[in-house]
C-alpha positions in Angstrom: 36.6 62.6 86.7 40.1 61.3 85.8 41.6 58.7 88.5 45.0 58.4 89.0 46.1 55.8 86.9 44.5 57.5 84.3 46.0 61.1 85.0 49.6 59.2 84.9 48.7 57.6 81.3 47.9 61.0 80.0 51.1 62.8 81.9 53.1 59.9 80.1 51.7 60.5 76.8 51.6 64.4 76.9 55.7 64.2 78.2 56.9 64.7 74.4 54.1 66.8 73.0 55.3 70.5 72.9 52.5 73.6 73.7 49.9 73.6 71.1 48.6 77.0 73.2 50.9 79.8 74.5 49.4 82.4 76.4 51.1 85.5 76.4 51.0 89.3 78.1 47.4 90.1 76.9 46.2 86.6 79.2 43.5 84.5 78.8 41.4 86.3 75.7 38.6 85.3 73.9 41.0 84.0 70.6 43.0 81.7 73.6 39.5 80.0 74.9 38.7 79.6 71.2 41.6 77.9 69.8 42.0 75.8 72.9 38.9 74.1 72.1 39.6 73.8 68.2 42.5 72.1 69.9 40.7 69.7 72.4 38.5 68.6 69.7 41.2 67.7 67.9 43.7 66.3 69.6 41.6 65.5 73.2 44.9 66.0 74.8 46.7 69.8 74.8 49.6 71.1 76.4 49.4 75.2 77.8 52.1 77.2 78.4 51.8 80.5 79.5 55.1 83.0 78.7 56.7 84.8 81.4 55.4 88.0 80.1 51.8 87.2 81.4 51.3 88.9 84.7 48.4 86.5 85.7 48.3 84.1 87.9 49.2 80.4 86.5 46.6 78.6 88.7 43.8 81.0 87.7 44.2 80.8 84.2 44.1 76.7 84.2 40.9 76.3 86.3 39.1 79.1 84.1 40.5 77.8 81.1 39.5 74.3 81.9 36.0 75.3 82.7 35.6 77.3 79.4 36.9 74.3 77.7 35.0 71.7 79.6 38.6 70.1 80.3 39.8 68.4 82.8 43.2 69.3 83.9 45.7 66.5 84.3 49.3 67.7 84.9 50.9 71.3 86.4 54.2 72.0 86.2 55.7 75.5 86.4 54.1 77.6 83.5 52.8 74.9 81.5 50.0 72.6 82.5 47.9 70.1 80.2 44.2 69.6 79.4 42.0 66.4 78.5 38.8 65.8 77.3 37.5 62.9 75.5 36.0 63.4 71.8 33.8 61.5 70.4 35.9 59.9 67.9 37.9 58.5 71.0 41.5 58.9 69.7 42.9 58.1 73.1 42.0 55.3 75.0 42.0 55.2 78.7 43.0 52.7 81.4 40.4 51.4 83.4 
């Protein structure tokens, strides 16, 4: 579990990145789950956007997205909302 000091260091550091994953009018699909976690593993931190041709809810599609991922979700805003979760390898490091 992230605390809040922690959440705002990753909001602050995930501000400039642009969306590593769109999802679009199909939803969340197998490929999206897939490549989010080739993502997470690679960069621990990934922004989501979802395009305004997917008729799903936003909300829905972070939670389950974050619990096929095994993410934690640290920032929504609008359409776009980012994921965290720490690798092995430690890239980021977080405030205590």
């Amino acid at each position: 579990m992230l605390t809040s000091k922690q959440k705002s260091y990753l909001k602050s550091l995930a501000n400039p990145l642009k969306a590593l994953v769109l999802i679009g009018k199909d939803g969340l699909t197998l490929n999206i789950i897939e490549s989010t976690k080739i993502s997470i593993r690679s960069h621990e931190l990934v922004k989501v956007s979802v395009l305004k041709s997917c008729t799903s809810d936003v909300r829905e599609m972070m939670l389950d997205l974050s619990a096929h991922t095994n993410s934690e979700v640290v920032s929504e805003i609008g359409r776009t909302f980012v994921l965290f979760k720490e690798s092995e390898k430690h890239k980021i490091t977080l405030p205590q």
